[in-house]
C-alpha positions as CSV (number, residue, x, y, z in Angstrom):
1,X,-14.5,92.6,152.7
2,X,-13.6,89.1,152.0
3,X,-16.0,89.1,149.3
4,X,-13.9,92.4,147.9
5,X,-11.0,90.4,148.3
6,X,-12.2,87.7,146.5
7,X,-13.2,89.6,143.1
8,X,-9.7,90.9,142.9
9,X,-7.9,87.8,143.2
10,X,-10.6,86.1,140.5
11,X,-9.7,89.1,138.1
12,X,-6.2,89.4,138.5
13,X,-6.1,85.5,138.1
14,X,-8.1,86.0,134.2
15,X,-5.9,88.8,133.8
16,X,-2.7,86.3,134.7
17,X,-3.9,84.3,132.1
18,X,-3.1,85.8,129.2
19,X,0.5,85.6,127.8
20,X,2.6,87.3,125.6
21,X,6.3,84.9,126.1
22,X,7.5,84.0,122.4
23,X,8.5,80.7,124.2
24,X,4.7,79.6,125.0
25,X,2.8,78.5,121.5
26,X,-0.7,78.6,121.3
27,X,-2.8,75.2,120.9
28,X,-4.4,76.6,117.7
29,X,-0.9,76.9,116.4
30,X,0.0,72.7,116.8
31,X,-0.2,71.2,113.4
32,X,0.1,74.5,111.4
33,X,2.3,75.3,108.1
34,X,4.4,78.5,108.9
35,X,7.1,79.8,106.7
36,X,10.2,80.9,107.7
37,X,12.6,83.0,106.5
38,X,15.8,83.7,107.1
39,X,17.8,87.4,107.2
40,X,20.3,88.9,110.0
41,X,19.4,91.6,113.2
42,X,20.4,95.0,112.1
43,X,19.3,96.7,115.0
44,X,17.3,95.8,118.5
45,X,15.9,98.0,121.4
46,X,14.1,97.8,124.6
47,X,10.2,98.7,124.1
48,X,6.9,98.1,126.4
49,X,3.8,95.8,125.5
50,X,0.5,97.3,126.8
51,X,-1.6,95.7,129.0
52,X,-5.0,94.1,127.7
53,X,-8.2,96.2,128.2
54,X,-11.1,93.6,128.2
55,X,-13.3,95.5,130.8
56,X,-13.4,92.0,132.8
57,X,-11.4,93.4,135.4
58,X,-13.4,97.0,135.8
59,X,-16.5,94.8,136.0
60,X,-15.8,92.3,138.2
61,X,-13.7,95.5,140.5
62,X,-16.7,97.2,140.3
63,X,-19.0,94.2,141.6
64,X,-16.7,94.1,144.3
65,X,-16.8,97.2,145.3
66,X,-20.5,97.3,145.2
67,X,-20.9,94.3,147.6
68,X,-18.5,95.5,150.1
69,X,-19.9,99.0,149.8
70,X,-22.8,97.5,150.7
71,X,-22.0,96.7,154.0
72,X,-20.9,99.4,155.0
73,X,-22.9,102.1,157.2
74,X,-26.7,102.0,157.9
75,X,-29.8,101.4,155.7
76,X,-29.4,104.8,154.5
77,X,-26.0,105.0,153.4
78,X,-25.5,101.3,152.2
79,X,-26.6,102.4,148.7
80,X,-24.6,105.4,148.5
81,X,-21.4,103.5,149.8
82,X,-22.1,100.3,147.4
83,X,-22.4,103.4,144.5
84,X,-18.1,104.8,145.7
85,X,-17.3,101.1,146.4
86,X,-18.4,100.1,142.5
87,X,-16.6,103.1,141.6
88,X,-13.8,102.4,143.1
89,X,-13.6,98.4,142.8
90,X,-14.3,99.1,138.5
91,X,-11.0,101.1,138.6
92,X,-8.8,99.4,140.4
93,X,-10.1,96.5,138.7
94,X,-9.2,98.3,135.4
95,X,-5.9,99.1,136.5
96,X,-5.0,95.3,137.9
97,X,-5.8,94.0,134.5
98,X,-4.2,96.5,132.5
99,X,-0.9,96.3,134.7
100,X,-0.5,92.2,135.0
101,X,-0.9,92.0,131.1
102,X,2.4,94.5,130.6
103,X,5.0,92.8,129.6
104,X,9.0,93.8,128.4
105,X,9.8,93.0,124.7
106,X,11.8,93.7,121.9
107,X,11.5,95.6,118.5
108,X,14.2,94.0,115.9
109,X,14.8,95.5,112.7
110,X,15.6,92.2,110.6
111,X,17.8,92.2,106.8
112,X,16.2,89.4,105.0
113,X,18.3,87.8,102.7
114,X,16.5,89.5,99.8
115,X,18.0,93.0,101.0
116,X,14.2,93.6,102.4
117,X,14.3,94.9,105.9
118,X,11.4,93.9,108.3
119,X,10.2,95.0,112.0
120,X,8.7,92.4,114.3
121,X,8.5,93.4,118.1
122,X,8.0,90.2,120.4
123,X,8.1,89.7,124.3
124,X,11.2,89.2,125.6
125,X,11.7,85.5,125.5
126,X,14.7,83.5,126.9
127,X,16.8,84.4,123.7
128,X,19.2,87.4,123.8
129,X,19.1,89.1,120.4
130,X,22.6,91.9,118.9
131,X,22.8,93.5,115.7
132,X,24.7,91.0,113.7
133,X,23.1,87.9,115.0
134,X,21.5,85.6,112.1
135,X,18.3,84.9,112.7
136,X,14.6,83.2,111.5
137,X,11.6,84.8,111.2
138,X,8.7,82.2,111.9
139,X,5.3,83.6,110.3
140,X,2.1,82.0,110.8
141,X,-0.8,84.4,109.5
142,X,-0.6,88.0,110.6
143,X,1.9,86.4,113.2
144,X,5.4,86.2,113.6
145,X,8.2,85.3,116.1
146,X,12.0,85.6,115.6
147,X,14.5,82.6,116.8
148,X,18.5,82.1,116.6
149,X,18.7,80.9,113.1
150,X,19.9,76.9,112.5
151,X,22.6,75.9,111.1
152,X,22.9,75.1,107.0
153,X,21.7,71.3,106.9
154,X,24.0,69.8,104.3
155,X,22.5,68.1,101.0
156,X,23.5,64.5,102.3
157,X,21.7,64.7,105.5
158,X,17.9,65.8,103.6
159,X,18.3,62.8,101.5
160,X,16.3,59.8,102.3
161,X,17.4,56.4,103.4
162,X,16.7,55.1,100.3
163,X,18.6,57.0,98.0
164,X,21.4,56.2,96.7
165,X,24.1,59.4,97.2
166,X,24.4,60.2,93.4
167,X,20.5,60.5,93.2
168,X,18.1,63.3,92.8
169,X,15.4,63.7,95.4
170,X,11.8,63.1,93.8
C-alpha cells in the first residue's frame, strides 16, 4: 500500500510541474527578441485549459497498482489482483495528471491598432482584463501573452545622455 501511495504522490508531483501562469516565464525565453504590439480588449470571457495527457501518470498509476495488487491474496490470486490493481492504478493515474494540469484562463478578443482583431487565450494570471482596457500583446514564436499596456514614453526620455535636446537619434 505504501508503495501505491508512493507512485501517486511521484506522479501528481511531475504532473504539479508543469505550468500554465502568464506570470511564470520560461528559461528558454531569457535573452530572447519578442515583438510587441499594441491594440485595446474588445471583448473577454471565462474559458478552461485542458489538462496535459503525457501517459506518465497512467504508467506510473498503473505500476502502482500492479505492486500493490500484488500483495494482495494468495499465490494464486496475486497475478490476477496485480492485473485490476494495474488497471486501476493506470487510470487514476491518468485522471490525477489530466486534472492537476487544468487550469482557469482567459480568451481576449484584442483591436490592434491597425484595425486587425486578434484572439489569444492565456491562464488567468494576476491581471484583471475589461473590454476597453489598452493592452500589449508580447509574441515570441508561435507564443504570445497579453499585459496592461505602458504608458507613451515621451521623445526626451529615449534620448541618450549624450545628446544634445535639438539632436536626432543615430
Amino acid at each position: 500500500m505504501h508503495k501505491l501511495l508512493l507512485a501517486t504522490v511521484v506522479a501528481a508531483g511531475l504532473v504539479g510541474c508543469a505550468t500554465h501562469d502568464p506570470n511564470v516565464r520560461h528559461r528558454a525565453d531569457s535573452q530572447r527578441l519578442a515583438q510587441v504590439q499594441e491594440g485595446t480588449v474588445v471583448s473577454v470571457r471565462s474559458v478552461r485549459l485542458e489538462g496535459r495527457d503525457s501517459g506518465v501518470g497512467g504508467a506510473l498509476g498503473m505500476v502502482g497498482g500492479a505492486v500493490a495488487g500484488s500483495h494482495v491474496g494468495g499465490q494464486r490470486e496475486a497475478p490476477v489482483f496485480a492485473f485490476l490493481g494495474a488497471v486501476l492504478g493506470g487510470v487514476i493515474g491518468h485522471a490525477v495528471e489530466r486534472d492537476a494540469g487544468r487550469a482557469d484562463a482567459l480568451e481576449m478578443i484584442i483591436q490592434l491598432r491597425n484595425g486587425e482583431r486578434v484572439a489569444v487565450v492565456q491562464a488567468q494570471g494576476q491581471e484583471d482584463f475589461r473590454p476597453g482596457d489598452a493592452v500589449m500583446i508580447i509574441s515570441q514564436g508561435r507564443s504570445a501573452r497579453v499585459s496592461r499596456a505602458l504608458p507613451p514614453v515621451p521623445p526626451s526620455a529615449t534620448r541618450g545622455a549624450n545628446e544634445p535636446e535639438g539632436s536626432t537619434p543615430r
